[in-house]
C-alpha positions in Angstrom: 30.9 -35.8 36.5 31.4 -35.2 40.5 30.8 -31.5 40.0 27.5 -32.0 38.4 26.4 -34.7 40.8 23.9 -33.0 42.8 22.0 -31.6 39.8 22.3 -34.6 38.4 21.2 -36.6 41.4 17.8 -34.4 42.0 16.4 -35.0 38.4 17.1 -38.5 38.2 15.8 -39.1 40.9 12.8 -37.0 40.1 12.0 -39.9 37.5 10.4 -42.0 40.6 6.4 -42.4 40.2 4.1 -40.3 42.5 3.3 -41.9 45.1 7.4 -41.7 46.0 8.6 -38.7 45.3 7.4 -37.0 49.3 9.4 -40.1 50.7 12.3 -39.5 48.4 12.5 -35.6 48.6 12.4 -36.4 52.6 15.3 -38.5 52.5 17.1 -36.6 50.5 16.5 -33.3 52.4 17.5 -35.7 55.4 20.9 -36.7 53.7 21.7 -33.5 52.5 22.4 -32.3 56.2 24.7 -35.0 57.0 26.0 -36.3 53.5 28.6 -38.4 55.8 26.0 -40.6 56.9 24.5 -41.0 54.0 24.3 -44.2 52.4 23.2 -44.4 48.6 21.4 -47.2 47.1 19.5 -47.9 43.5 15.7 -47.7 44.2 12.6 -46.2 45.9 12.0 -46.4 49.4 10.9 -49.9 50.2 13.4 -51.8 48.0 15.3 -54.6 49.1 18.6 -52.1 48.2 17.0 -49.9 51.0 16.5 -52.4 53.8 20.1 -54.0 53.1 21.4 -50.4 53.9 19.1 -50.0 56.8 20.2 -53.8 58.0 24.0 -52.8 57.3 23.8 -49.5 59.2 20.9 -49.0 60.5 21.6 -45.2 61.6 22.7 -44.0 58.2 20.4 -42.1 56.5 19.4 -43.4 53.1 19.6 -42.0 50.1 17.1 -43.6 47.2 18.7 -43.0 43.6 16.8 -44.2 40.5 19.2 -46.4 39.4 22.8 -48.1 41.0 24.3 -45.6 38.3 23.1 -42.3 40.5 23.9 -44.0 44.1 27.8 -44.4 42.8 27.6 -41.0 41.0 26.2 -40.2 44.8 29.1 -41.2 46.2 31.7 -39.9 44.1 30.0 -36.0 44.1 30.2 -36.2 47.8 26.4 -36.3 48.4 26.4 -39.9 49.9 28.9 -41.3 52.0 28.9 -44.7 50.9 26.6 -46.6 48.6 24.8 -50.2 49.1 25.0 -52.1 45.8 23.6 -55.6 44.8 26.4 -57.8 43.1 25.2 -60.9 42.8 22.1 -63.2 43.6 22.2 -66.5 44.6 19.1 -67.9 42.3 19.8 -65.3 39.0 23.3 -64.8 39.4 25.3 -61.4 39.0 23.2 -58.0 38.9 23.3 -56.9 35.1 25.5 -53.5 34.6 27.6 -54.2 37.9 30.8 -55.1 36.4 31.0 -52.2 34.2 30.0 -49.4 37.0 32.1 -51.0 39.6 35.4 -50.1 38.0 34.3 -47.0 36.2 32.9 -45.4 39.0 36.7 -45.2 41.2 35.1 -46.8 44.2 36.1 -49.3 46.7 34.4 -51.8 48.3 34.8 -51.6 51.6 32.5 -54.0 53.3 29.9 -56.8 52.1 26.5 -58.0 53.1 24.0 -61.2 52.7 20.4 -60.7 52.9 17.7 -62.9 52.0 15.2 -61.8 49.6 11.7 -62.7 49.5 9.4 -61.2 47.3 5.9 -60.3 47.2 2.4 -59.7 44.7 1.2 -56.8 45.4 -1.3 -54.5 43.7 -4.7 -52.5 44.2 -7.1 -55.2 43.0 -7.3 -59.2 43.8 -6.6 -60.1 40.1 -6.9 -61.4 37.8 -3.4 -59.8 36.4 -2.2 -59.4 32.9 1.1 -58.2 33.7 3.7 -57.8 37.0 6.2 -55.4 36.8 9.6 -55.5 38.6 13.6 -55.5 38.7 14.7 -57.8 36.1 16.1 -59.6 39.0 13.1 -59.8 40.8 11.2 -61.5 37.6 13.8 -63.9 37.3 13.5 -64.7 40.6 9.5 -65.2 40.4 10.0 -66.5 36.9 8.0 -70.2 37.6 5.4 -68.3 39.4 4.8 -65.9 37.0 4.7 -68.6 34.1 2.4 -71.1 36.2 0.4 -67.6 36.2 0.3 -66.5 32.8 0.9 -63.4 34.1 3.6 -61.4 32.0 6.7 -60.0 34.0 7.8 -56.2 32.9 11.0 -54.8 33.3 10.9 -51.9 35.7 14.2 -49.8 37.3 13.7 -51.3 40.7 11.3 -53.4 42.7 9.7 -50.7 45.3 9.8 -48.5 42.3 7.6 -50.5 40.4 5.3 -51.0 43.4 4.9 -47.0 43.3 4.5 -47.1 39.6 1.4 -49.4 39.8 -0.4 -47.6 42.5 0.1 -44.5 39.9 -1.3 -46.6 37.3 -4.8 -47.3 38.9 -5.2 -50.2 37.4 -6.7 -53.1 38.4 -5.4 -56.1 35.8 -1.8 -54.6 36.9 0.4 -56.1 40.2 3.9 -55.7 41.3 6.4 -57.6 42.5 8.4 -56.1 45.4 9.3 -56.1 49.0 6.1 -56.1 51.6 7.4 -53.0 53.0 6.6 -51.0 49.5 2.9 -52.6 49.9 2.6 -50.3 53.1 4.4 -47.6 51.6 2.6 -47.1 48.7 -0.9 -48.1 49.2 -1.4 -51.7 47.6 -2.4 -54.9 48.6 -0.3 -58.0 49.2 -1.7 -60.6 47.4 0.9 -63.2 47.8 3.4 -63.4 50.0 7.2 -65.3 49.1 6.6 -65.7 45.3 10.1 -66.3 44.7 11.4 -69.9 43.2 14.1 -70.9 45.9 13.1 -70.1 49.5 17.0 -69.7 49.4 17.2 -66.6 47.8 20.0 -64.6 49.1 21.4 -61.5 47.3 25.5 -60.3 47.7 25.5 -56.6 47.8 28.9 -54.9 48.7 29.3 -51.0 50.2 31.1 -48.9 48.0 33.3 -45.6 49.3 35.7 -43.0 47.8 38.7 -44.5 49.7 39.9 -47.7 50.2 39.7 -49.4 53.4 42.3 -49.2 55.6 44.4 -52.5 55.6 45.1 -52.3 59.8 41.6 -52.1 60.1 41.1 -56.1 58.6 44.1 -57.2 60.8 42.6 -60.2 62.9 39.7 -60.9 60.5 39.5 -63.0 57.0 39.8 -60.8 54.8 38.0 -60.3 50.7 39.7 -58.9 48.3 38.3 -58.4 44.6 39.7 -57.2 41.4 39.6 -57.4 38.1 42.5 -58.3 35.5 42.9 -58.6 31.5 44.4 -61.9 30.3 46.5 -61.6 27.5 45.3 -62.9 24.0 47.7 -65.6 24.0 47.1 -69.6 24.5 46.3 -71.0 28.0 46.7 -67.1 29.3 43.5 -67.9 31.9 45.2 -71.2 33.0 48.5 -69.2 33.8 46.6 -66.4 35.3 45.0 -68.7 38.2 48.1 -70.9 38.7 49.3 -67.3 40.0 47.0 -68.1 42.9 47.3 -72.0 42.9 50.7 -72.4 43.5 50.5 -69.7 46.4 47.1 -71.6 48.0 45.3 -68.4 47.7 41.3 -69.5 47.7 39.6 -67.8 44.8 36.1 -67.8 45.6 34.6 -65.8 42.3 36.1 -65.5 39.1 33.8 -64.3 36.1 34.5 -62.8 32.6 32.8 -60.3 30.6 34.1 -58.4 28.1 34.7 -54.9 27.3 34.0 -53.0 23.8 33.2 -54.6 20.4 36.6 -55.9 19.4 36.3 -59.4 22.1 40.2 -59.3 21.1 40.6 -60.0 25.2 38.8 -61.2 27.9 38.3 -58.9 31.4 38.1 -61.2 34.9 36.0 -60.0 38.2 37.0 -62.1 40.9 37.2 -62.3 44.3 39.7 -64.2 46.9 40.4 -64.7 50.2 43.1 -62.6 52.0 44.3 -59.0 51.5 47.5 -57.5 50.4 49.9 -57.4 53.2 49.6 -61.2 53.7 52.7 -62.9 51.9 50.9 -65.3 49.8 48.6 -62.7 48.3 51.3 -60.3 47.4 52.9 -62.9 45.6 50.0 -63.9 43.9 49.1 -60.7 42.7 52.8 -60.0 41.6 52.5 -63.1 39.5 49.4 -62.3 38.3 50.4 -58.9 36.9 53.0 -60.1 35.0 51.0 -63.4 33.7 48.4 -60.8 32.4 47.7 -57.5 30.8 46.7 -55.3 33.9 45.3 -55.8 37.7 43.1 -53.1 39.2 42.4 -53.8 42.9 38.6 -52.9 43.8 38.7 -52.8 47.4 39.7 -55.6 50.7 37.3 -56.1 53.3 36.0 -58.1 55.9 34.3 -61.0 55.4 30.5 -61.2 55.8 29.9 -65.0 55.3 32.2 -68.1 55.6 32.7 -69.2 52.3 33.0 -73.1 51.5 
């Protein structure tokens, strides 16, 4: 798959309406003279996967990818240095797909970043609107306001991508719901501002590279580490799998379970704790745990972005 990434990369991403593809093919061209400081991310220009890149590193040069799919494949083929990935929302909890690509891809986090999300109607006419496309995400996030609406949310590949999709339309009975920055970008009008249903909303999104972080470089600063692990099919396997990091007072801060192929014979864990490897406790924690269980893969330690508790 890395050997075909860059053809791979340019017709995906050649699946963005019209009224992106000049700023896309610019960043791209952009990126593809300095692939180092390239940082990946699922979207068109505009999208909140875009500004959390541009807030994380704001000299990077981004790199807009149709889906979070391309941005890792991005990364792996060399095109990309990094890649800015949404994990988890506050208000709709994890990003669909995540916990599947995350592994698959051979990345590893190596940083994490908060940014509140607000989210905006936007289209060519005043309304009234029959429909609002966006990010899953995003409707779920507007759900109330779309119902108190009647207006019907539709599942687009990303937020600033569906803004560029309806000013491709033409249509008037048809908004988006996306970032105020893909308003200007693409020619629409904001017709309401913060249409989200918590004023809260905050969305985890983690930095993924081809090679681990450095452990020195976290020495000083509380450290994240997540992984996933496979219980074992046996009684009370999950309750002997988190004693591992009870009895060691290890903080687990994220622990959720999805599962992988059609038999559901066992159960796969994402979670997240506080500390690295290297620290005493953790070690012994993790030794515990990959004996209590069926197998541990480590998916990256980094600094902390937020306090947690």
């Amino acid at each position: 798959m890395a050997g075909d990434g860059p053809r791979n990369a340019h017709s995906t991403m050649r699946q963005f309406a019209k009224p992106a593809l000049a700023l896309v093919d610019s960043m791209r061209a952009a990126a593809a003279e300095d692939p180092p400081r390239a940082i990946a991310f699922g979207g068109a220009p505009g999208s909140n996967s875009h500004q959390a890149a541009m807030q994380f590193a704001p000299d990077a040069l981004p790199l807009p990818c149709f889906s979070f799919e391309d941005a890792l494949e991005a990364v792996e083929s060399g095109m990309a240095g990094c890649a800015m990935i949404p994990i988890e929302n506050s208000q709709h909890g994890r990003v669909a797909d995540i916990h599947f690509l995350l592994p698959e891809s051979g990345l590893f986090i190596v940083a994490e970043h908060f940014m509140r999300i607000t989210h905006c109607l936007m289209a060519l006419g005043q309304g009234p609107f029959e429909a609002a496309y966006s990010h899953p995400q995003a409707l779920g996030q507007s759900h109330k306001f779309l119902s108190e609406r009647g207006i019907v949310g539709l599942s687009h590949a990303d937020t600033a991508g569906a803004a560029a999709y309806v000013a491709e339309m033409g249509k008037l009975d048809v908004a988006a719901i996306a970032p105020a920055l893909a308003a200007d970008l693409y020619g629409l009008e904001i017709v309401e501002r913060e249409v989200e249903d918590a004023h809260d909303n905050t969305t985890r999104f983690v930095v993924l590279a081809r090679e681990a972080l450095d452990l020195a470089a976290l020495e000083g600063a509380q450290a994240m580490t997540t992984f996933i692990f496979e219980v074992k099919n046996i009684p009370a396997a999950l309750y002997k799998a988190l004693g591992c990091f009870a009895t060691n007072g290890v903080n687990m801060t994220k622990l959720e379970s999805y599962q992988k192929g059609a038999s559901f014979a066992a159960t796969q864990f994402f979670a997240d704790i506080e500390g690295a490897p290297g620290e005493p406790r953790v070690d012994a924690a993790l030794e515990e745990l990959a004996f209590q269980t069926n197998g541990v893969r480590l998916l990256g330690s980094y600094a902390q972005a937020r306090k947690r508790g």
